[in-house]
ChimeraX commands (.cxc) that place a marker at each C-alpha (Angstrom):
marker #1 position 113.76,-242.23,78.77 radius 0.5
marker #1 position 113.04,-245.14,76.06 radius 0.5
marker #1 position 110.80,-246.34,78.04 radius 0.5
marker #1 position 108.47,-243.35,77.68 radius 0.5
marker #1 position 108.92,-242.91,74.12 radius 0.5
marker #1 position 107.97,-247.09,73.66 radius 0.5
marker #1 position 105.10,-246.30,76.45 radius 0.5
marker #1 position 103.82,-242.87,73.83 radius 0.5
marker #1 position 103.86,-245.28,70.72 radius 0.5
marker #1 position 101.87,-247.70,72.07 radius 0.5
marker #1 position 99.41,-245.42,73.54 radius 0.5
marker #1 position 99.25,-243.53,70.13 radius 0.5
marker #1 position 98.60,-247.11,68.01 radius 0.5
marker #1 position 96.18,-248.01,70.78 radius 0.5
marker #1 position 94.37,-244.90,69.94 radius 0.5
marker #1 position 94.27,-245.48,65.97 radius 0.5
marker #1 position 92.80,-248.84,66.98 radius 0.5
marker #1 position 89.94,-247.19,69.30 radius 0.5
marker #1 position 89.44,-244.33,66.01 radius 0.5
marker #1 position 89.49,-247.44,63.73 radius 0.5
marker #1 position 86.75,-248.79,66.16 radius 0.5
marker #1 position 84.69,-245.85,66.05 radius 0.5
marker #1 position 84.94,-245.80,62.03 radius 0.5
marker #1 position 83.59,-249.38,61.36 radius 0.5
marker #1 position 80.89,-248.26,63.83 radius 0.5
marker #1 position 80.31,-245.31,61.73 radius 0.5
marker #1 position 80.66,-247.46,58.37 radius 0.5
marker #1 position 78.02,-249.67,59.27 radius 0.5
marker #1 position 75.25,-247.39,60.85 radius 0.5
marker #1 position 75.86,-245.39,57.85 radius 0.5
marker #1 position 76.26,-247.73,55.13 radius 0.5
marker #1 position 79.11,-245.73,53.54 radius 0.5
marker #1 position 82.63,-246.18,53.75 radius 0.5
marker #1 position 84.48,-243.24,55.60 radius 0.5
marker #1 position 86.83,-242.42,57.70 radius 0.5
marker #1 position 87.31,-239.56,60.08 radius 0.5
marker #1 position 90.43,-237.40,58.34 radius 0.5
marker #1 position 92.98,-236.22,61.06 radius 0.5
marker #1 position 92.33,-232.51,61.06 radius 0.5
marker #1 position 88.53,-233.27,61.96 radius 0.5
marker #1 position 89.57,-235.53,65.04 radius 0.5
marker #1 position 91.39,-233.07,66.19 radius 0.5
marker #1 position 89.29,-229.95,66.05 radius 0.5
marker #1 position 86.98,-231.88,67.56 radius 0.5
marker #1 position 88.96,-232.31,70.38 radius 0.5
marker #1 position 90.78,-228.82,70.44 radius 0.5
marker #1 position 88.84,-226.08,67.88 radius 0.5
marker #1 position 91.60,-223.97,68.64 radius 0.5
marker #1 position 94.52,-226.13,68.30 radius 0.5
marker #1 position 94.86,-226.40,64.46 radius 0.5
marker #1 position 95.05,-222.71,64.07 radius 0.5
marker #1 position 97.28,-221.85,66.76 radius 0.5
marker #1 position 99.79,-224.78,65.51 radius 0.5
marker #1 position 99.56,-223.61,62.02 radius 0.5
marker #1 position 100.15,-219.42,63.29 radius 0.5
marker #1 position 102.81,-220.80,65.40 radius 0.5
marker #1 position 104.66,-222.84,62.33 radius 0.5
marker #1 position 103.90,-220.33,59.71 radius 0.5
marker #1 position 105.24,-217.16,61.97 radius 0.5
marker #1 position 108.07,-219.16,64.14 radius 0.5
marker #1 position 109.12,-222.05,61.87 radius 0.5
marker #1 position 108.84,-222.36,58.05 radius 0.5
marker #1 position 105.91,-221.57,56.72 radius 0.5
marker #1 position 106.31,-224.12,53.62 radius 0.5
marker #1 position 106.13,-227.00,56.67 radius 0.5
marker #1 position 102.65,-226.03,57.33 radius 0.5
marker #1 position 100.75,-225.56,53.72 radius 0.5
marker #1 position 102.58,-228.49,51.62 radius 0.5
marker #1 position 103.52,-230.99,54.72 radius 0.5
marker #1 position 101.42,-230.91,57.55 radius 0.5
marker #1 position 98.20,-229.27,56.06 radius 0.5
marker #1 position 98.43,-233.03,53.89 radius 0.5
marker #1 position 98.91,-234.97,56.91 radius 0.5
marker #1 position 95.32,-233.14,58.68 radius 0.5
marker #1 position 93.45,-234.50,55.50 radius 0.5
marker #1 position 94.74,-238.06,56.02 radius 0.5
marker #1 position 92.36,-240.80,58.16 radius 0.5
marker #1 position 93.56,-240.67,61.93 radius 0.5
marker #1 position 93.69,-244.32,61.87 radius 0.5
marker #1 position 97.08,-244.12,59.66 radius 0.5
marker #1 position 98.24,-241.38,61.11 radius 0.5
marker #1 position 97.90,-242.27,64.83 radius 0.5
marker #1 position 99.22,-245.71,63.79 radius 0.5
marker #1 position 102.34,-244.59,61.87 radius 0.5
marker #1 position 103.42,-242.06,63.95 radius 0.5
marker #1 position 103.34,-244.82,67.18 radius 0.5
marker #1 position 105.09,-247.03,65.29 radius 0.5
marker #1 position 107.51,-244.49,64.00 radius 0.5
marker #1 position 108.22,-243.39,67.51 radius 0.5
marker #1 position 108.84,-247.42,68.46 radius 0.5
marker #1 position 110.62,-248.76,66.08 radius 0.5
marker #1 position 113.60,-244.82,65.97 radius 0.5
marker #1 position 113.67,-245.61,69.59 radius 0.5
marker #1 position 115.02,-249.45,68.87 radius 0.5
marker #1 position 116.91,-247.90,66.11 radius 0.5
marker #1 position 118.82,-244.89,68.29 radius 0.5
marker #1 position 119.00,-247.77,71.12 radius 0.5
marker #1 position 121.24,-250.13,69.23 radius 0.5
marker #1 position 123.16,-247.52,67.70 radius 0.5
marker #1 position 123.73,-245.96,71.33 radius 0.5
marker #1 position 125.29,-249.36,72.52 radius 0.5
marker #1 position 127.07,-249.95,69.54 radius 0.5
marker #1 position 128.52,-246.66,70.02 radius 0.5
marker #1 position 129.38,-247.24,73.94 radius 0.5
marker #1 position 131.45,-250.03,72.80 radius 0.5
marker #1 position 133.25,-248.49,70.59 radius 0.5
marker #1 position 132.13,-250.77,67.46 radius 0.5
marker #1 position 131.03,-248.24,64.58 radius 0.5
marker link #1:1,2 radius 0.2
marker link #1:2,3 radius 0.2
marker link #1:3,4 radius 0.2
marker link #1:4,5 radius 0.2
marker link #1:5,6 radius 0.2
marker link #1:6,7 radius 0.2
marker link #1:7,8 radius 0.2
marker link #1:8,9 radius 0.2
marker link #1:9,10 radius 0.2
marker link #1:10,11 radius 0.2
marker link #1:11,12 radius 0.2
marker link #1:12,13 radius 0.2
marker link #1:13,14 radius 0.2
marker link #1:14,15 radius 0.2
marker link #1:15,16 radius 0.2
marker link #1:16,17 radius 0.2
marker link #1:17,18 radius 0.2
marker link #1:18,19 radius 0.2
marker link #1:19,20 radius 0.2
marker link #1:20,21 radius 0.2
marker link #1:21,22 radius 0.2
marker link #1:22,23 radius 0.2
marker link #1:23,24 radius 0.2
marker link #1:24,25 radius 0.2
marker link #1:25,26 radius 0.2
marker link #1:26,27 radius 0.2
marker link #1:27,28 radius 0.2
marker link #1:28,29 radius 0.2
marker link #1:29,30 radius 0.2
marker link #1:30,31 radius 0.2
marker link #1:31,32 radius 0.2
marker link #1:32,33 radius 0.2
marker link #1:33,34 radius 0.2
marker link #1:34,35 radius 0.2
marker link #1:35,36 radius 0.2
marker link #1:36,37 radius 0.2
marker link #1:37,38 radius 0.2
marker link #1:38,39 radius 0.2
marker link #1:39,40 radius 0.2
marker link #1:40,41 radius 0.2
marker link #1:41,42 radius 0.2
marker link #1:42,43 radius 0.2
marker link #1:43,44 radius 0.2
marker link #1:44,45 radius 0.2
marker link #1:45,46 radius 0.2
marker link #1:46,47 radius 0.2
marker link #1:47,48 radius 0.2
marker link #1:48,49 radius 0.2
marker link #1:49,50 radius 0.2
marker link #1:50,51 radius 0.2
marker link #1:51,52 radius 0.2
marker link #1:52,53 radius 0.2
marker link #1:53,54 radius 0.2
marker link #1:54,55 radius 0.2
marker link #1:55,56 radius 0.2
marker link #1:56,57 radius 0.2
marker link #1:57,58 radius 0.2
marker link #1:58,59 radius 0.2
marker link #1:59,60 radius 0.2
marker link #1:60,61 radius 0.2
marker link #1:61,62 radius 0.2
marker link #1:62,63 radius 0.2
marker link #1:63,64 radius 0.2
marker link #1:64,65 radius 0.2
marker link #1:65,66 radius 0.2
marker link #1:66,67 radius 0.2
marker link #1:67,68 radius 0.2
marker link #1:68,69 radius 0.2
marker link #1:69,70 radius 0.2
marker link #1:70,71 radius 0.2
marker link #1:71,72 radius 0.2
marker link #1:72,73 radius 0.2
marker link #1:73,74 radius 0.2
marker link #1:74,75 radius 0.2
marker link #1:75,76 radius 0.2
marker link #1:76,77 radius 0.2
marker link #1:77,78 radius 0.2
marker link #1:78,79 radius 0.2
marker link #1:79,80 radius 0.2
marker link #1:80,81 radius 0.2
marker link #1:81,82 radius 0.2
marker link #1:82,83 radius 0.2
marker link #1:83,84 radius 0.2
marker link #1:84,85 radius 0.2
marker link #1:85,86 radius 0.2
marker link #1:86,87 radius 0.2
marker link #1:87,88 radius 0.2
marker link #1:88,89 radius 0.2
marker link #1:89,90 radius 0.2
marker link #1:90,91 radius 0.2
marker link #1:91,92 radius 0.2
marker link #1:92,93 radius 0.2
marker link #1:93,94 radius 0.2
marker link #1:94,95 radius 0.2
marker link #1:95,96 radius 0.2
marker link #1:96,97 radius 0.2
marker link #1:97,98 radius 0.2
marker link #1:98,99 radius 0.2
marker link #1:99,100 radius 0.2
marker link #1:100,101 radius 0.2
marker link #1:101,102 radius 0.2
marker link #1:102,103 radius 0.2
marker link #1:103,104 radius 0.2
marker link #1:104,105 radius 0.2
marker link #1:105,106 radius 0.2
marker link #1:106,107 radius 0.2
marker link #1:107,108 radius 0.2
view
């Protein structure tokens, strides 16, 4: 099981580094410095996704998550969020990990 959450953070950083790719190709055709926000990435590869995730929080969830929380994290750069959220993801599983044998040996 920790292998597959180590395995899904290092795909997601290895996907902020082929969006951070794609931006510096994008910075210098253009001559302007931007950087493709989350949200945009990923209509672009879903249209439908954003507004079924946001129905689905709003209706199912808390609707609060949706409009302060995640709408912010959809107008971020993908490159940060991609990146923190694989490293986040790698560095709770070490976390849990050491707790979980510190906790089989009965050291608190």
């Amino acid at each position: 099981m920790q292998l597959i959450f180590i395995f899904s953070g290092v795909i997601l950083m290895f996907l902020a580094l082929i969006q951070l790719a794609l931006d510096v190709i994008t910075i210098v055709s253009s001559g302007r410095v931007s950087f493709q926000l989350f949200g945009q990435a990923w209509y672009n590869l879903f249209p439908a996704g954003i507004r079924q995730t946001q129905n689905f929080i709003e209706h199912y969830l808390w609707a609060p998550l949706w409009d302060p929380a995640l709408l912010w994290v959809t107008k971020q750069p993908s490159v940060l969020v991609l990146f923190i959220s694989g490293a986040g993801i790698i560095v709770l599983n070490f976390i849990f990990q050491k707790r979980k044998e510190k906790m089989s040996t009965g050291f608190y």
